[in-house]
C-alpha positions in Angstrom: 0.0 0.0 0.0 1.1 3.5 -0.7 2.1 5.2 1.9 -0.4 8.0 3.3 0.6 11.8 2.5 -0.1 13.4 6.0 3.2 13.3 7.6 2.0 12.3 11.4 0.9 9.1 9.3 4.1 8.1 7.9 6.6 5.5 8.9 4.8 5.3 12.1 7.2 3.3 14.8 6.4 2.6 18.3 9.7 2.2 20.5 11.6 2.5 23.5 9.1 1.8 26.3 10.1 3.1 29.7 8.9 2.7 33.2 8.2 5.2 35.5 7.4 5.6 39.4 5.3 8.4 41.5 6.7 6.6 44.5 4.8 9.7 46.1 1.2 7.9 45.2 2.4 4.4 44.6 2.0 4.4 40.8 3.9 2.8 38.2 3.1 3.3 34.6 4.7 2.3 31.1 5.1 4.9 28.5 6.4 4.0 24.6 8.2 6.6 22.2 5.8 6.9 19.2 7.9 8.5 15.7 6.9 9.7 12.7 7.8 12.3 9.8 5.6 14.6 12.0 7.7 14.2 15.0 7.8 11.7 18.3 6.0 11.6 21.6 5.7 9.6 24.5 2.2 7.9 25.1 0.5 5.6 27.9 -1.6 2.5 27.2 -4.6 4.7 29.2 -3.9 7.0 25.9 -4.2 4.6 23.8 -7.7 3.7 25.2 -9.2 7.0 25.0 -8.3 7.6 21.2 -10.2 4.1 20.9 -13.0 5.3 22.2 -13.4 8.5 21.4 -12.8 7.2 17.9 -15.5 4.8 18.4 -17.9 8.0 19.3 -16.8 10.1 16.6 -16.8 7.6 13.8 -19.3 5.3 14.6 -19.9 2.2 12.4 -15.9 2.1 11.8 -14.8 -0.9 13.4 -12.0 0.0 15.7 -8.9 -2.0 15.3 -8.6 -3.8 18.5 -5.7 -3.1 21.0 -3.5 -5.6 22.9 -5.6 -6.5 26.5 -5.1 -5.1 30.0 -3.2 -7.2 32.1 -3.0 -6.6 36.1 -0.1 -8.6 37.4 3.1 -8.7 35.8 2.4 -5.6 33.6 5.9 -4.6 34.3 7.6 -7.4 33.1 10.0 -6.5 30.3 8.4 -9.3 28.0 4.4 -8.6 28.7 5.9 -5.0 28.1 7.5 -5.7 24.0 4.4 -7.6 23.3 2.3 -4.9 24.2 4.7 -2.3 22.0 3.9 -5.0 19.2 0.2 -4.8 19.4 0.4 -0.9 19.4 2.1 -0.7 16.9 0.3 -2.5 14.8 -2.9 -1.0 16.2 -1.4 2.3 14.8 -0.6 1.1 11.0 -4.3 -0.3 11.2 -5.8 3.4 11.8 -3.0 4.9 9.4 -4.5 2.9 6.2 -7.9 3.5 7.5 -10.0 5.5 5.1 -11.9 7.4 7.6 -10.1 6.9 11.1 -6.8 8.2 9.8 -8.2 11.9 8.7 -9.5 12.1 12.5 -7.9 15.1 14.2 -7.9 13.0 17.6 -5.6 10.8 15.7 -3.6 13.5 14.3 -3.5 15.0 18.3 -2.0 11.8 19.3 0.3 11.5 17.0 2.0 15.2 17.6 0.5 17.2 20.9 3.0 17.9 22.9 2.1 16.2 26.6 0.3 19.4 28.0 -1.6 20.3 24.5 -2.7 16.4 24.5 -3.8 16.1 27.9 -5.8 19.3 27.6 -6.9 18.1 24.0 -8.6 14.7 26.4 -9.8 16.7 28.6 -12.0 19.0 26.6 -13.2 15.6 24.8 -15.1 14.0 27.9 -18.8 16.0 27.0 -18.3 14.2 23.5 -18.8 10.7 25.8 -22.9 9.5 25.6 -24.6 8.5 28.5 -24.1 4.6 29.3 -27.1 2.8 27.4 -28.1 -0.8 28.6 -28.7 -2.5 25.2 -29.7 -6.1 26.0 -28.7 -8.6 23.0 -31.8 -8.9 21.3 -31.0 -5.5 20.2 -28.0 -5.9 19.0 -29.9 -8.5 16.3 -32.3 -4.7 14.9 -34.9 -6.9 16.1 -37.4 -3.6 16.2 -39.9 -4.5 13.4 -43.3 -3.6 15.9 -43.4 -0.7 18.0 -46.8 0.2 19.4 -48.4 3.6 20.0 -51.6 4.3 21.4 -52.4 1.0 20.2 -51.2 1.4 17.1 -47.9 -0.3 15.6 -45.2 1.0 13.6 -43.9 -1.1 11.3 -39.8 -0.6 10.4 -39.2 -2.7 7.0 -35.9 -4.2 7.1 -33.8 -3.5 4.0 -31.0 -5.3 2.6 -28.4 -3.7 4.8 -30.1 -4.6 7.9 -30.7 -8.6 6.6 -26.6 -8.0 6.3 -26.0 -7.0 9.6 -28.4 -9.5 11.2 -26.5 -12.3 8.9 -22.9 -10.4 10.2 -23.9 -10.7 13.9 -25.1 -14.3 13.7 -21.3 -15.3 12.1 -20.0 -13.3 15.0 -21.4 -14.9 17.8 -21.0 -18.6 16.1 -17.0 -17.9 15.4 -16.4 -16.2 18.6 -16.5 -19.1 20.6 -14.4 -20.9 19.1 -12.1 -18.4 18.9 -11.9 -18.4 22.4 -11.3 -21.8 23.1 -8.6 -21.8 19.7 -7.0 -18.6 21.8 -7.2 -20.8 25.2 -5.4 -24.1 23.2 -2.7 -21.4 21.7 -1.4 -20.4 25.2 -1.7 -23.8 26.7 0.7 -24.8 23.6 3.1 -21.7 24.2 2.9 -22.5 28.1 4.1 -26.3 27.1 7.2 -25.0 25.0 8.0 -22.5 28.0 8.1 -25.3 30.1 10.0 -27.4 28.2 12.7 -25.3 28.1 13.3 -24.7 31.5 13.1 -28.6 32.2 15.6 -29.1 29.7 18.1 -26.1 31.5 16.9 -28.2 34.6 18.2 -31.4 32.9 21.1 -30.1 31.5 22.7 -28.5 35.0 21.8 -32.0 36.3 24.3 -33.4 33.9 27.3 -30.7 34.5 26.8 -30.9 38.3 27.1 -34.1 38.1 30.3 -33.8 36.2 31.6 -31.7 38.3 31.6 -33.8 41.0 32.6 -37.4 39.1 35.8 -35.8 37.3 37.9 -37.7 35.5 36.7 -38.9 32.0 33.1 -39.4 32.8 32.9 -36.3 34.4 34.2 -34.2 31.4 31.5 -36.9 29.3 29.1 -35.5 31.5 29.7 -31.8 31.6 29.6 -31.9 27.9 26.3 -33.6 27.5 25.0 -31.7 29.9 25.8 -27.9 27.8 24.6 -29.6 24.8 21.3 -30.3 27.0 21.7 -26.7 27.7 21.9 -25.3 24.5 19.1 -27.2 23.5 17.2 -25.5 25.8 17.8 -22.0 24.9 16.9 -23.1 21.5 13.2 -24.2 23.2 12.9 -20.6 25.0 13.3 -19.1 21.8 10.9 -21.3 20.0 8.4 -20.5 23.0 9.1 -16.4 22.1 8.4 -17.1 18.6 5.5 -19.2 18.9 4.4 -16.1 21.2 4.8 -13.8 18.3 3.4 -15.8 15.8 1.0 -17.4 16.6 -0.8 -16.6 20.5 -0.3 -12.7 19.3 -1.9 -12.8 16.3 -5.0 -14.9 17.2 -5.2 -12.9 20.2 -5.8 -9.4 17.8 -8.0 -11.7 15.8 -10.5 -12.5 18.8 -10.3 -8.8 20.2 -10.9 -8.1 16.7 -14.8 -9.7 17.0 -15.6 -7.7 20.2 -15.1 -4.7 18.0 -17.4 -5.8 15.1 -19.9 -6.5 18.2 -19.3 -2.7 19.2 -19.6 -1.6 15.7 -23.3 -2.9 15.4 -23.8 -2.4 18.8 -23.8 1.6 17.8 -25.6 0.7 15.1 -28.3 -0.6 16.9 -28.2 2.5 19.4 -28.8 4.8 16.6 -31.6 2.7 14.7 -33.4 2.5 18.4 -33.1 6.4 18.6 -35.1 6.5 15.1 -37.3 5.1 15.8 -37.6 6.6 18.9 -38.3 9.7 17.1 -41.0 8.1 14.9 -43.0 7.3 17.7 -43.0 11.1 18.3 -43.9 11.8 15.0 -46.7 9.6 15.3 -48.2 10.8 18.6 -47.7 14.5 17.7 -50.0 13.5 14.4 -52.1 12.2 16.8 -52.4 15.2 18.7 -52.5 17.0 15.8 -55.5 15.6 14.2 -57.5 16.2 17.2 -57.2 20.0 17.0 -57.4 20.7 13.5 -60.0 22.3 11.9 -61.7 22.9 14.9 -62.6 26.1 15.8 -60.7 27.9 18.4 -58.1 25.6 18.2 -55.7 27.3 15.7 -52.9 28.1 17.4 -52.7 24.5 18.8 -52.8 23.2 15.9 -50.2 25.4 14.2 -48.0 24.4 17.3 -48.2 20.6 16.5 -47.3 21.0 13.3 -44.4 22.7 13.9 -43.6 19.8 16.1 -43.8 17.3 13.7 -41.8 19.2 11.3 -39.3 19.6 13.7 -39.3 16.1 15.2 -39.7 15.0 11.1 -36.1 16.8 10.7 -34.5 14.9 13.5 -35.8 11.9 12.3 -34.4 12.4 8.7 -31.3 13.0 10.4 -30.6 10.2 12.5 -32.1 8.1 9.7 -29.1 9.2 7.6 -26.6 8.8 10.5 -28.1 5.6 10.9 -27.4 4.5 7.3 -24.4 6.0 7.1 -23.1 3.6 9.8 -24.9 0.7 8.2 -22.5 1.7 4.9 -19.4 1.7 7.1 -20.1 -1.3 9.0 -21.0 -3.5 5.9 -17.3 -1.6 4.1 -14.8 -2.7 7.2 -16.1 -6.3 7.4 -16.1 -7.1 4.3 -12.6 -5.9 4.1 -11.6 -7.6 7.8 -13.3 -10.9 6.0 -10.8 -10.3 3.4 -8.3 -9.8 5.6 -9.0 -12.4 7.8 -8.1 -15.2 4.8 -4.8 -13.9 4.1 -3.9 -13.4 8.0 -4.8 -16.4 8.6 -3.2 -18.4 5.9 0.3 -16.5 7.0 -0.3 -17.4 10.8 -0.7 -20.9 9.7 2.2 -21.0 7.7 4.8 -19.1 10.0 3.5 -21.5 12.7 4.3 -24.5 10.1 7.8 -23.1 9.2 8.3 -22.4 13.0 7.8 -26.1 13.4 9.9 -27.7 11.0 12.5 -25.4 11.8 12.6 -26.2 15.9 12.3 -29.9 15.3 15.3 -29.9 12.9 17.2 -27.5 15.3 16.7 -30.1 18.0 17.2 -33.3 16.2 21.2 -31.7 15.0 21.7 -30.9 19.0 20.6 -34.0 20.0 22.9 -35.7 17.6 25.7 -34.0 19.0 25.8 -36.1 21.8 26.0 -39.3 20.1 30.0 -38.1 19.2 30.3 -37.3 22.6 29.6 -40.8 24.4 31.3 -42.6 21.6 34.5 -41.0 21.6 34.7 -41.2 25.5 37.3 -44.2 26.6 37.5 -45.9 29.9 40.5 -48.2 31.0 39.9 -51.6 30.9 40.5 -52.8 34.3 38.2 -54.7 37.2 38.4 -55.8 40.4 36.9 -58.9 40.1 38.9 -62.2 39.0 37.7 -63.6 35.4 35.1 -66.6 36.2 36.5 -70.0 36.0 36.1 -72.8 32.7 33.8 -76.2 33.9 37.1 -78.0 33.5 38.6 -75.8 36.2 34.9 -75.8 38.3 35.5 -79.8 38.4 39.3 -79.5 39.5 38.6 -76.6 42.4 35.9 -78.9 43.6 37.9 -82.2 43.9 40.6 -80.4 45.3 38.4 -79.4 47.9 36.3 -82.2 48.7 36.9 -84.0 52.2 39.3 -87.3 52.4 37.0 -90.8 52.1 37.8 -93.0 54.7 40.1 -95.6 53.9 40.1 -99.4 55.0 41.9 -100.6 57.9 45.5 -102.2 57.3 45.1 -105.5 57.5 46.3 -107.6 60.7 50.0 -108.0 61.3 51.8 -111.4 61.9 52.0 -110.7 65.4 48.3 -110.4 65.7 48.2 -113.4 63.5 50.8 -115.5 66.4 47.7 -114.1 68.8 44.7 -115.5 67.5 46.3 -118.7 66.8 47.5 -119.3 70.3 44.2 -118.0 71.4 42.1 -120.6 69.8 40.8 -121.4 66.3 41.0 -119.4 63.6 37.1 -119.7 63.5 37.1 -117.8 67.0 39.3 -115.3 65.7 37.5 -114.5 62.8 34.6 -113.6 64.9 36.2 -111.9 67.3 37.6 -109.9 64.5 34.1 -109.0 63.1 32.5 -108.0 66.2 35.3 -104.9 66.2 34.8 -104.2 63.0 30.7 -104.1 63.6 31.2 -101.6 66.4 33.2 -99.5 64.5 31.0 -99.4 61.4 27.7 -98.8 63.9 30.1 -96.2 64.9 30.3 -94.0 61.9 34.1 -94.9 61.5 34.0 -97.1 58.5 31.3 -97.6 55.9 32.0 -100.8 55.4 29.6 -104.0 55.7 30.2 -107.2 57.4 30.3 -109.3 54.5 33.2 -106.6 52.8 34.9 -107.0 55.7 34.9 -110.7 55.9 36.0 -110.7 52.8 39.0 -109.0 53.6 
């Protein structure tokens, strides 16, 4: 797109956001350096609210790009704080390319008032603020076909542009749902990546302190796994950042974006409600006025009703054409945020693909850095324990080890011989010899039977 030819709407930048403190009344604010050809100032997010709203008041039917939300704690934190700058900023090109909201001079005073013109420029713009009006949703849907007066109804046909904005409001409230619950799934995935990178500095100091305290060459082994771990996980922060910016910021705009459609036709229904407020006036006044006329003596009356009615006929016409001017705008800026909406949508999508691929093939090379690592890492070959033993040398250890059998008692002498032949028969000694060895055996201290030892 060209680039606009009012200088306060040219190469518009939003920077440098700085914190300030009234430690006097406990306040803390945010304030962001805002350039362009016309100049820079510094603005607060509160100022950034107003020139949405008076916008909204001032240029009714427009639908008001949406600004990035309020946030109560940790509004001060240096990365809430860029993302807001983000969102301004692109809040700011939105209204610059704007057909109608850029030639607003509250624009153009935001954009270049010095701090003491602007805040006296705000000031003076509070009695442009309507009273709060309770509109209840059926409302919203120009639901006003019947109105009844004295009885009698007025009948409102419903053109074209109304059967549009009654189709546009039924889309909104169908896709803002799921918006919401897509919005809900994109900060639950962001929150995952977060998370996964501080587990993986978590892992990662597990494997250098661990290191540390081995030494030696499983220590350095260690150590170096563990700051690959590490640099994996700085990698996973700033995937987390980017799927921040790409994708959670983005949708976020996107859903804010259907709350102001909702506040465009909101206004819209406002307006048609306050004509047909007046055509109910029109109608009693007609009322009124057919009672007094042509009867006698009640001229003036008469001539003061019709005045009325021209009167009330006038405001009528006018908030008829207010009304239908906003109907025009309403119908231009969503068929161009529809438009929009495709193209967006098809670049989140594919920034959030790339983002991806790229992550995953960014994590797959670190991880295969530590293959290297564990395979080039030697040990000595030494142990403590002796190597097991063959069967061959199982069988040896265990006859080496076994207890001594008993062996047979030597066998008489030839003195004990001379003995039991002068003691008797050889019969008798034989006997006499087996009742020993029968005690013994019963014994324990041979296991030998008496018919082995007979034998003997």
């Amino acid at each position: 797109m060209e680039s606009p030819a009012l200088p306060h709407l040219c190469n518009i930048l939003v920077t440098d956001p700085a914190t300030h403190a009234d430690n006097m009344n406990m306040q803390q604010w945010v304030t962001y350096t805002i350039t362009s050809d016309a100049g820079s100032v510094a603005r607060r997010y509160s100022d950034f609210t107003w020139l949405s709203e008076i916008l909204n008041i001032t240029i009714p039917g427009c639908i008001i790009p949406s600004l990035p939300p309020k946030q109560t704690v940790g509004r001060f934190v240096n990365e809430f704080i860029q993302a807001r700058r983000r969102g301004l900023k692109r809040y700011l090109f939105k209204l610059a390319e704007h057909p109608d909201l850029s030639l607003s001079e509250h624009l153009k005073m935001f954009l270049t008032a010095e701090e003491k013109a602007f805040q006296e420029w705000t000031r003076s713009s509070q009695s442009l603020k309507p009273k709060t009006l309770k509109l209840f949703q059926e409302s919203l849907k120009s639901k006003w076909n019947t109105y009844m007066v004295t009885g009698k109804p007025i009948e409102l046909e419903k053109d074209a542009g109304s059967v549009a904005v009654d189709e546009m409001l039924e889309y909104i409230m169908k896709v803002d749902s799921i918006m919401t619950t897509l919005v809900t799934s994109a900060q639950s995935l962001t929150e995952r990546s977060r998370k996964t990178s501080q587990s993986l500095h978590d892992f990662g100091q597990g494997f250098v302190s661990y290191g540390l305290a081995e030494g030696d060459a499983l220590g350095q082994m260690m150590s170096r796994v563990g700051a690959v771990i590490d640099q994996l996980s700085v990698t996973a922060g700033d995937h987390a950042a980017a799927e921040l910016r790409t994708l959670l910021e983005p949708l976020g705009e996107y859903s804010r974006a259907l709350e102001s459609v909702k506040a465009s036709i909101s206004l819209r229904a406002e307006r048609r409600q306050q004509y047909v407020q007046i055509l109910i006036q029109v109608d009693a006044l007609q009322l009124q006025y057919a009672k007094v006329t042509g009867v006698a003596g009640k001229e003036p009356q008469a001539t003061q009703k019709e005045l009325a009615i021209e009167a009330e006929q006038k405001k009528a016409d006018k908030v008829k054409g207010e009304f239908e001017l906003i109907t025009a705008r309403l119908l231009r800026d969503f068929a161009v945020f529809q438009a929009r909406k495709c193209r967006e949508m098809k670049s989140i999508l594919l920034a959030f693909v790339d983002l991806q691929v790229q992550f995953h093939k960014q994590s797959i090379s670190t991880w295969e850095d530590v293959g290297p690592i564990l395979n080039s890492t030697e040990f000595p070959q030494s142990s403590t324990w002796e190597p097991m033993p063959s069967k061959d040398e199982e069988v040896w250890r265990d006859t080496a080890t076994a207890p001594a059998s008993p062996q047979p008692p030597p066998a008489p002498s030839g003195d004990a011989l001379d003995t039991r032949d002068a003691g008797g028969s050889a019969e008798a000694a034989d006997a006499a010899t087996a009742h020993e060895t029968r005690a013994e055996s019963e014994a324990g201290a041979l296991p030998f039977t008496d018919d082995e030892v007979v034998g003997i």
